[in-house]
N, C-alpha and C positions, 0 to 999 in steps of 0.2 A: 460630658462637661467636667473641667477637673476642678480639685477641690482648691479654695485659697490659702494660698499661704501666709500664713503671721510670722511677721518677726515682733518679739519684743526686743528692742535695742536697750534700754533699759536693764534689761538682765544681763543683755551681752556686756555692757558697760561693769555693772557689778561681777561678772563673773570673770573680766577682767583682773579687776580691782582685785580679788582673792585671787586669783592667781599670783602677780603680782606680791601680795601679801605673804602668801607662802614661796616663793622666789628671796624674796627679803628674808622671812625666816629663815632660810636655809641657809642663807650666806651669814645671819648673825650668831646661828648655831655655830658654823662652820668658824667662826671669827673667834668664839670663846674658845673653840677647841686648839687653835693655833696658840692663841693668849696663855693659854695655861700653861703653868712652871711644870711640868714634868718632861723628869732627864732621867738617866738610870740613875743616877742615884736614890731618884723617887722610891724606887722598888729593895732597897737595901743595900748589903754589901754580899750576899752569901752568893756563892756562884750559882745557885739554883735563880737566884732573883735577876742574874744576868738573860738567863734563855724568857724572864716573864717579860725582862723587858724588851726583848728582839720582839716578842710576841704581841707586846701594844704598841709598840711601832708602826707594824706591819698593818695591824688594824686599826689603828689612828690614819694613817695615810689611805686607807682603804676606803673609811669612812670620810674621810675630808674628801676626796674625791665624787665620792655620791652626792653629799653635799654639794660641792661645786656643780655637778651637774644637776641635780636636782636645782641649784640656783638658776642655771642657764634653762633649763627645761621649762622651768613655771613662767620663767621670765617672759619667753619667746611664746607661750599659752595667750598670756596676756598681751603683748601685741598681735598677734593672731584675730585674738577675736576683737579686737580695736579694728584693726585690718576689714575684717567680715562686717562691722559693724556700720563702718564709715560705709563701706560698698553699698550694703544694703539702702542705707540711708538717701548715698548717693543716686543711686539705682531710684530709690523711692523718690528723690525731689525732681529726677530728670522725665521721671515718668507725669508727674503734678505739672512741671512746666508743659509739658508736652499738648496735656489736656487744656491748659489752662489755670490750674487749680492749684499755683507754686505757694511757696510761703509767702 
Protein backbone atom coordinates (compact mmCIF):
# COMPACT_ATOMS: atom_id res chain seq x y z
CA UNK A 1 0.00 0.00 0.00
CA UNK A 2 1.77 3.34 -0.51
CA UNK A 3 1.75 6.05 1.75
CA UNK A 4 -0.40 9.47 1.08
CA UNK A 5 0.58 12.29 0.11
CA UNK A 6 0.03 15.96 1.67
CA UNK A 7 0.27 18.92 0.00
CA UNK A 8 -0.07 21.89 2.14
CA UNK A 9 -0.72 24.59 -0.51
CA UNK A 10 -0.87 27.21 2.00
CA UNK A 11 2.80 26.90 2.69
CA UNK A 12 3.48 26.70 -1.02
CA UNK A 13 1.55 29.98 -1.21
CA UNK A 14 3.69 31.69 1.71
CA UNK A 15 6.82 30.22 0.54
CA UNK A 16 6.17 31.84 -2.49
CA UNK A 17 5.50 35.10 -1.03
CA UNK A 18 9.14 34.94 0.66
CA UNK A 19 10.63 34.16 -2.18
CA UNK A 20 9.27 36.76 -3.94
CA UNK A 21 10.19 39.06 -0.85
CA UNK A 22 13.70 38.32 -1.08
CA UNK A 23 13.72 38.76 -5.11
CA UNK A 24 12.49 42.32 -4.28
CA UNK A 25 15.03 42.74 -1.63
CA UNK A 26 17.70 42.08 -3.89
CA UNK A 27 16.74 44.29 -6.52
CA UNK A 28 16.08 47.28 -3.79
CA UNK A 29 19.72 46.48 -2.45
CA UNK A 30 20.85 46.28 -5.83
CA UNK A 31 18.88 49.88 -6.56
CA UNK A 32 20.65 51.80 -3.68
CA UNK A 33 23.94 50.55 -4.69
CA UNK A 34 23.39 52.11 -8.36
CA UNK A 35 21.85 55.25 -6.50
CA UNK A 36 24.89 55.98 -4.68
CA UNK A 37 27.19 59.06 -5.55
CA UNK A 38 30.43 57.49 -5.68
CA UNK A 39 33.02 58.27 -8.58
CA UNK A 40 36.80 58.23 -8.05
CA UNK A 41 36.79 61.19 -6.88
CA UNK A 42 35.02 59.49 -3.72
CA UNK A 43 38.31 57.86 -2.96
CA UNK A 44 40.75 61.05 -3.06
CA UNK A 45 43.04 62.49 -5.23
CA UNK A 46 46.48 60.57 -4.46
CA UNK A 47 47.43 58.16 -7.04
CA UNK A 48 47.20 55.25 -4.59
CA UNK A 49 43.45 56.15 -4.23
CA UNK A 50 43.03 55.71 -8.13
CA UNK A 51 44.03 51.70 -8.15
CA UNK A 52 41.25 51.67 -4.71
CA UNK A 53 39.06 52.99 -6.90
CA UNK A 54 39.45 50.44 -10.12
CA UNK A 55 39.18 48.15 -7.20
CA UNK A 56 35.42 49.10 -6.02
CA UNK A 57 34.39 49.35 -9.45
CA UNK A 58 35.33 46.00 -10.30
CA UNK A 59 33.42 44.88 -7.15
CA UNK A 60 30.51 47.14 -7.21
CA UNK A 61 29.72 45.72 -10.66
CA UNK A 62 30.41 42.23 -9.37
CA UNK A 63 28.24 42.56 -6.78
CA UNK A 64 25.28 44.37 -8.60
CA UNK A 65 25.37 41.44 -10.71
CA UNK A 66 24.71 38.87 -7.94
CA UNK A 67 22.21 40.98 -7.02
CA UNK A 68 20.45 41.10 -10.30
CA UNK A 69 20.59 37.42 -10.35
CA UNK A 70 19.87 36.64 -7.07
CA UNK A 71 16.77 39.22 -8.14
CA UNK A 72 15.86 36.94 -11.09
CA UNK A 73 16.54 33.68 -9.08
CA UNK A 74 14.20 34.24 -6.11
CA UNK A 75 11.80 35.71 -8.55
CA UNK A 76 11.49 32.68 -10.78
CA UNK A 77 11.46 30.37 -7.03
CA UNK A 78 8.19 32.03 -6.43
CA UNK A 79 6.49 31.44 -9.60
CA UNK A 80 7.81 28.01 -9.49
CA UNK A 81 6.08 26.93 -6.55
CA UNK A 82 2.84 29.24 -7.58
CA UNK A 83 3.15 26.86 -10.70
CA UNK A 84 3.42 23.61 -8.31
CA UNK A 85 0.88 24.91 -6.40
CA UNK A 86 -2.05 25.74 -8.77
CA UNK A 87 -0.98 22.05 -10.31
CA UNK A 88 -1.57 20.36 -7.24
CA UNK A 89 -4.64 22.06 -6.50
CA UNK A 90 -5.70 21.60 -10.05
CA UNK A 91 -4.82 17.99 -9.85
CA UNK A 92 -6.71 17.98 -6.37
CA UNK A 93 -10.16 19.54 -7.63
CA UNK A 94 -10.14 17.23 -11.01
CA UNK A 95 -9.61 14.29 -8.88
CA UNK A 96 -13.05 15.70 -6.23
CA UNK A 97 -14.95 16.17 -9.64
CA UNK A 98 -14.12 13.04 -10.68
CA UNK A 99 -15.51 11.29 -7.61
CA UNK A 100 -18.14 13.48 -7.22
CA UNK A 101 -16.98 15.57 -4.23
CA UNK A 102 -15.94 19.09 -6.35
CA UNK A 103 -16.16 22.32 -4.58
Amino acid sequence: MTQPLKVYLDAMTRYANAMDDLGTAFGNTRALLVDADVTEDSFGMLPESREVAKTYEQRTTDGLDVLRAGEEVFGELGDAFRQMRDNYQASDDASANMFGGGR
